[in-house]
C-alpha positions in Angstrom: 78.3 -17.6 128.1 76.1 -14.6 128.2 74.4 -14.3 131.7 70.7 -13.5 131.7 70.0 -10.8 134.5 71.8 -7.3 134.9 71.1 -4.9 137.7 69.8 -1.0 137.3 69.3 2.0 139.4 67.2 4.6 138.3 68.9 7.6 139.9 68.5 10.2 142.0 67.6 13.1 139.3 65.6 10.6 136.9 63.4 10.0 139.8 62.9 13.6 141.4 62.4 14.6 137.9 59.8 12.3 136.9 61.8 10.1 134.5 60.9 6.8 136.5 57.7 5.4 134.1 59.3 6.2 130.8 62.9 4.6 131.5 60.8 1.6 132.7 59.0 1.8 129.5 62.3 1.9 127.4 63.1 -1.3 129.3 60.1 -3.0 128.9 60.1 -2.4 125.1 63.8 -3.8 124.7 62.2 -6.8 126.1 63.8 -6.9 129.4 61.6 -8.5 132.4 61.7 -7.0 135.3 62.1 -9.9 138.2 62.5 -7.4 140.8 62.2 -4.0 141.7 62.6 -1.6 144.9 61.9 1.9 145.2 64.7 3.1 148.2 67.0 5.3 149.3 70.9 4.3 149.9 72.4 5.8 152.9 75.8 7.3 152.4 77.1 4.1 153.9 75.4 2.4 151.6 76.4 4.2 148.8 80.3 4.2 149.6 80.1 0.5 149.7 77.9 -0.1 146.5 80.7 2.3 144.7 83.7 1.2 146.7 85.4 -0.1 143.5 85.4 3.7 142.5 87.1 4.7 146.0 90.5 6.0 144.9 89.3 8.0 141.6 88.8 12.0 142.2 84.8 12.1 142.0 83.8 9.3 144.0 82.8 11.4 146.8 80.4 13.3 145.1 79.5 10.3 143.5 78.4 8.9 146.8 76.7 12.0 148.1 74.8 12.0 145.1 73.3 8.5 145.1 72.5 9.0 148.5 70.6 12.6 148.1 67.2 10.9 146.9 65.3 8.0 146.3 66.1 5.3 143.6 64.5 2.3 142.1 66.9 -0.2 141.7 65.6 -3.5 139.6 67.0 -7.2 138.3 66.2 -7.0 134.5 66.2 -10.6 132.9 66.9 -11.3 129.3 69.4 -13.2 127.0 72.9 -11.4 127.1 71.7 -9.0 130.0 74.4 -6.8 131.0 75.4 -6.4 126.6 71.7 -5.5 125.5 71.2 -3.1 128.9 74.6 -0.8 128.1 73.6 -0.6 124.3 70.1 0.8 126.0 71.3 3.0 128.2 74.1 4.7 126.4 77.7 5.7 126.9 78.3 7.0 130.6 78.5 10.5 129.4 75.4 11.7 128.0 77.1 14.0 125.4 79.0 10.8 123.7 75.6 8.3 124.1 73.8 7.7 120.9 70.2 9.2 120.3 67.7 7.1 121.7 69.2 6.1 125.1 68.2 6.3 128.1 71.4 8.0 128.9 70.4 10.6 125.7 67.5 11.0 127.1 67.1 11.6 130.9 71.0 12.5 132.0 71.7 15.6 133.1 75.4 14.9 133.3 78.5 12.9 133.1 77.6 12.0 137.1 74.3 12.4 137.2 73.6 10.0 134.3 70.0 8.7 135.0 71.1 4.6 135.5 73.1 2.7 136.9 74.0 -0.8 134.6 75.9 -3.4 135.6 79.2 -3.6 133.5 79.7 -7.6 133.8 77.8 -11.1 134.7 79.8 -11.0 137.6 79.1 -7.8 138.8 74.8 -8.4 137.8 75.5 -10.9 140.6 76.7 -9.2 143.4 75.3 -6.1 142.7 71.7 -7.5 142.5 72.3 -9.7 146.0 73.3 -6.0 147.0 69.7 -4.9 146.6 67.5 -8.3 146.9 67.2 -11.1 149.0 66.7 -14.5 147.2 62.6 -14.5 148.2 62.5 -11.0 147.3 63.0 -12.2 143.5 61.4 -14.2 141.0 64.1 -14.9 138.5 65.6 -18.7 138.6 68.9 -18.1 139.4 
């Protein structure tokens, strides 16, 4: 079964160039709800442990300092089939191969510097959300 919340980050270039409102907007209008939301900045500690998964492969390191060169908002977005309906939103990874219309399309500036994070399973909405959120710090019904 489908689960019902995935987790974003608006990035570090979305947000120092402004891109913060309209992605929102984009979400709202796919019909996500938005059951929490933080604007923050990850430390590089943070950072390396958010994308440890991604430790061994050759960019990770300036994958890490570039999540942790800015602020981002990062946000629980609730809705039937979650994590499926966000990545058809946001686009393929690599803005050059994402389909008009995306967020990806859109507001990326690169393979790396891709606007938004999206979780790529349930299981990874789950522990990438209690990442960001404490349980009172949502409103979801999980």
């Amino acid at each position: 079964m489908a689960g019902k919340i995935t987790l974003t980050m608006i990035k570090p270039g979305a947000f120092r160039k402004g891109n913060t409102g309209p992605i929102l907007s984009m979400i709202n209008e796919a019909g996500f709800r938005i059951s929490a939301m933080k604007l923050t900045r990850l430390s590089t500690r943070q950072a390396e442990k958010f994308y440890a998964i991604h430790r061994s492969k050759p960019f990770y390191e300036s994958l890490v300092d570039f999540m942790s060169s800015g602020p981002i908002v990062a946000a629980i977005l609730e809705k039937e089939n979650a994590v499926d309906d966000y990545r058809k939103l946001i686009g393929e990874t690599n803005p050059e191969n994402a389909e008009e219309g995306t967020i990806r399309k859109l507001y990326a500036e690169s393979l790396q510097m891709n606007a938004v994070h999206g979780s790529d399973s349930d299981e990874n909405a789950l522990i990438e959300s209690d990442f960001f959120f404490a349980k009172n710090e949502r409103t979801d019904c999980m």
